[in-house]
C-alpha positions as CSV (number, residue, x, y, z in Angstrom):
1,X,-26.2,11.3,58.4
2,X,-27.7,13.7,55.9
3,X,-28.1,12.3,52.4
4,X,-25.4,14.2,50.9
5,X,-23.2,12.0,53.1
6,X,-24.4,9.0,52.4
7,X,-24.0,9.7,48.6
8,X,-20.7,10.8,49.1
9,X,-19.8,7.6,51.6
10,X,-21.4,5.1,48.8
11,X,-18.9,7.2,45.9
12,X,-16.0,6.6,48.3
13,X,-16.9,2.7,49.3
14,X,-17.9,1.5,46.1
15,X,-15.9,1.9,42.1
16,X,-17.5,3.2,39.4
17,X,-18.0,1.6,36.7
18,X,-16.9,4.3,33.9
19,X,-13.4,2.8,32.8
20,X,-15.6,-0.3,31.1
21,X,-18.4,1.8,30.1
22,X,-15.6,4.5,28.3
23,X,-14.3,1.6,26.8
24,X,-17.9,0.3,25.3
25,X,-18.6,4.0,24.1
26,X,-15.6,4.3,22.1
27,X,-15.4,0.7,20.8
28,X,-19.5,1.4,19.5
29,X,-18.6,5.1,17.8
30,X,-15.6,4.0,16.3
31,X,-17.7,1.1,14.6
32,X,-20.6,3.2,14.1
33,X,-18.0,5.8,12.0
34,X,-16.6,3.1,10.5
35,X,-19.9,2.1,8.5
36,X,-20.7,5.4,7.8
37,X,-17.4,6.3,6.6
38,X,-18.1,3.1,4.4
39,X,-21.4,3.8,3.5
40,X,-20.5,7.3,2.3
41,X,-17.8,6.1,-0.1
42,X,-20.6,3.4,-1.1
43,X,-23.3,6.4,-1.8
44,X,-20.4,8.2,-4.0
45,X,-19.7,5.5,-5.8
46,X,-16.0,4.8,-4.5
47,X,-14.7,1.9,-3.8
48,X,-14.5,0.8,-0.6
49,X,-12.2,1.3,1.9
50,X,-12.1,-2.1,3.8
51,X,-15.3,-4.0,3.2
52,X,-18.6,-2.5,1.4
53,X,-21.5,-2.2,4.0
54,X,-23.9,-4.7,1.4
55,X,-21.0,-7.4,0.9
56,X,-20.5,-7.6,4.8
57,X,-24.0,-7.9,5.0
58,X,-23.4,-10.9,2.6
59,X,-21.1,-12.7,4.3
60,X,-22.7,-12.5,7.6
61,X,-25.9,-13.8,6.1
62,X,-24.1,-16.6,3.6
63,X,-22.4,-17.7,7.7
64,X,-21.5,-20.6,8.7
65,X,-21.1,-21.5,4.7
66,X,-17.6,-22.7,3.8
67,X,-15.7,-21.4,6.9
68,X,-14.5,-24.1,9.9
69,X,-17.5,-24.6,12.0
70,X,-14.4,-25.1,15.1
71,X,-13.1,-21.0,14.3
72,X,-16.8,-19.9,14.1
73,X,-17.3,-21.8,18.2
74,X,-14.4,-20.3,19.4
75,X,-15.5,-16.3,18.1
76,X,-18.7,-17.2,19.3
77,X,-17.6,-17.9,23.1
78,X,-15.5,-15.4,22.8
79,X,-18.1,-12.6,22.2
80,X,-20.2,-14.5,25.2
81,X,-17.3,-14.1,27.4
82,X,-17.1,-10.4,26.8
83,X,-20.5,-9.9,27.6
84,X,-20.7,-11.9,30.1
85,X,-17.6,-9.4,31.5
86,X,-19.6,-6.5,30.9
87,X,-22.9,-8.1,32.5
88,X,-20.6,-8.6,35.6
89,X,-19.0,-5.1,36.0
90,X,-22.9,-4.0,35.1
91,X,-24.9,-6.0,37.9
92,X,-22.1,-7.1,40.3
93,X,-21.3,-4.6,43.4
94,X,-18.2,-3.5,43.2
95,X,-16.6,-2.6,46.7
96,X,-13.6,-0.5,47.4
97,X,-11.2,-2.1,49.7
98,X,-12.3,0.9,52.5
99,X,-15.1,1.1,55.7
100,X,-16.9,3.7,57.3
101,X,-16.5,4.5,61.0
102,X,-19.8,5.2,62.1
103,X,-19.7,8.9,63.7
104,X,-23.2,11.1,63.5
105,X,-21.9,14.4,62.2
106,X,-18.9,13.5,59.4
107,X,-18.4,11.0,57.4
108,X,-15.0,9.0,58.2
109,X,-13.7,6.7,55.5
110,X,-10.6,4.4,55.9
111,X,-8.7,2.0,53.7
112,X,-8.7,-2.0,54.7
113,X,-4.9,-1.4,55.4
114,X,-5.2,1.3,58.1
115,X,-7.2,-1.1,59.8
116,X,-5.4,-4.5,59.6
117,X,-2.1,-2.1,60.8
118,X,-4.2,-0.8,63.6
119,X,-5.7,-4.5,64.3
120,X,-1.8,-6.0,63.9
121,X,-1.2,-3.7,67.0
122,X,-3.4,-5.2,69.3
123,X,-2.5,-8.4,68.0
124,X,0.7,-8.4,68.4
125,X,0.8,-6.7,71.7
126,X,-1.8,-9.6,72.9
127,X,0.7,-12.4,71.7
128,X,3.8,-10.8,73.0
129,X,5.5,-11.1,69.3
130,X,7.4,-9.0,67.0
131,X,5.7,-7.1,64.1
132,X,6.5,-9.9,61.4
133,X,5.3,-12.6,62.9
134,X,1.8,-10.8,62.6
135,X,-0.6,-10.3,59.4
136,X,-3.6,-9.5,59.2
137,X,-6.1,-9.5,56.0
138,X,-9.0,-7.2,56.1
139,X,-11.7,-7.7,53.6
140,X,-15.4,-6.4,53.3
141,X,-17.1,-9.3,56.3
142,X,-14.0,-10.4,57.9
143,X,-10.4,-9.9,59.6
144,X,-7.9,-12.8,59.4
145,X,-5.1,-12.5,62.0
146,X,-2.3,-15.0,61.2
147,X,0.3,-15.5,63.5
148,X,3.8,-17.0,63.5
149,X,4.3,-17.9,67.7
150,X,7.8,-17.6,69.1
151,X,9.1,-21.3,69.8
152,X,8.1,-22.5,73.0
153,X,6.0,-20.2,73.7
154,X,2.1,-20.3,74.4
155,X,-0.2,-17.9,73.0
156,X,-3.6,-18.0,74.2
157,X,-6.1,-17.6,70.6
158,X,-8.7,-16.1,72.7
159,X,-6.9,-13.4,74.3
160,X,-6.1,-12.5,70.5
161,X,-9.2,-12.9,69.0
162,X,-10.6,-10.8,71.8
163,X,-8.0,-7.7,71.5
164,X,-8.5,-7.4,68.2
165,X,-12.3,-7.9,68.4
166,X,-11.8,-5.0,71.0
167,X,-10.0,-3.0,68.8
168,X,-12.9,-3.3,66.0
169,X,-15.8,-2.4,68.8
170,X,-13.8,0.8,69.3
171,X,-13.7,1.7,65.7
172,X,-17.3,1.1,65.4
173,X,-16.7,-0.1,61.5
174,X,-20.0,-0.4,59.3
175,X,-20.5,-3.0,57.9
176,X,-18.6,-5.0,61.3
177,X,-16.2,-7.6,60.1
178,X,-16.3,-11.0,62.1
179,X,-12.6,-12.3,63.1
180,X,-10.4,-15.3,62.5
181,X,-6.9,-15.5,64.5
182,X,-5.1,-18.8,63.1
183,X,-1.8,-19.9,64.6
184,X,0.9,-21.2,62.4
185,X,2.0,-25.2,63.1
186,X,5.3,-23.9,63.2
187,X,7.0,-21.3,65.2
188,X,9.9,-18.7,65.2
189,X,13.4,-19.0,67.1
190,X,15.0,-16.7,68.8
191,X,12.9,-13.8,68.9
């Protein structure tokens, strides 16, 4: 795969990160026109429109002095929990809910829900039930069949697991999610 493909597989797998960073950018310039806006009026000798930059300055540096030291705490973890969110959707990968189907000349991306509906399939064609007694989760390293067996009826969890592991080896997925078929305690009548 060329490196224009891979570039283009990594932009379709993985989210950007520009809806935060947008948000940041205005939040800074609309602060950053705020002071000068204020610092303006301050250099012509108006009076200010909110707060004067050198009396804000004041009360930041006059802090924690006469204010509850309980309402100062709870600002402060606030402002560590937003950047702790922004740390996060900084260094934290952020994967789409897609794969890749390895093929050498085009690059073949599907979403997690084509696949658990193709995986149901052979699921559900293994177990002999109906199409709701089936789920299946796909997530980035795993599939997780659940199903619901008809009453009295014996389903086999290796015949399962091993259609639908089938199934998987056919699509040739990367990365390969390992599988997990649990059987409901409790059956379904009259199906």
């Amino acid at each position: 795969m060329s490196d224009f493909m891979r570039h283009a597989v990594r932009r379709e797998t993985h989210s950007a990160r520009s809806g935060l960073s947008t948000v940041a950018a205005i939040a800074i310039t609309l602060v950053a026109v705020y002071g000068l806006l204020e610092a303006m009026l301050a250099a012509l000798g108006e009076p200010p429109w909110l707060l004067s930059p050198i009396s804000g300055m004041a009360w930041v540096a006059a802090l924690p002095g006469g204010h509850a030291p309980v309402l100062l705490g709870v600002i402060g973890v606030l402002l560590a929990l937003v950047g702790l969110v922004f740390l996060g959707q900084g260094l934290l990968p952020r994967r789409r809910a897609r794969h890749v189907i390895a093929h050498p000349r085009v690059a073949i991306v599907v979403e997690d829900e084509v696949i658990a509906s193709a995986l149901a399939k052979s699921a559900r064609m293994a177990a002999g039930v109906t199409r709701e007694q089936v789920v299946v989760v796909v997530s980035a390293r795993q599939v997780q069949v659940n199903i619901r067996p008809t009453s009295g009826i014996r389903i086999s969890e290796g015949d399962i697991k091993a259609a639908v592991e089938g199934q998987l080896e056919a699509m040739a997925l990367e990365p390969a999610p390992s599988v997990a078929v649990r059987l409901a305690d409790s059956g379904v009548i009259g199906v």
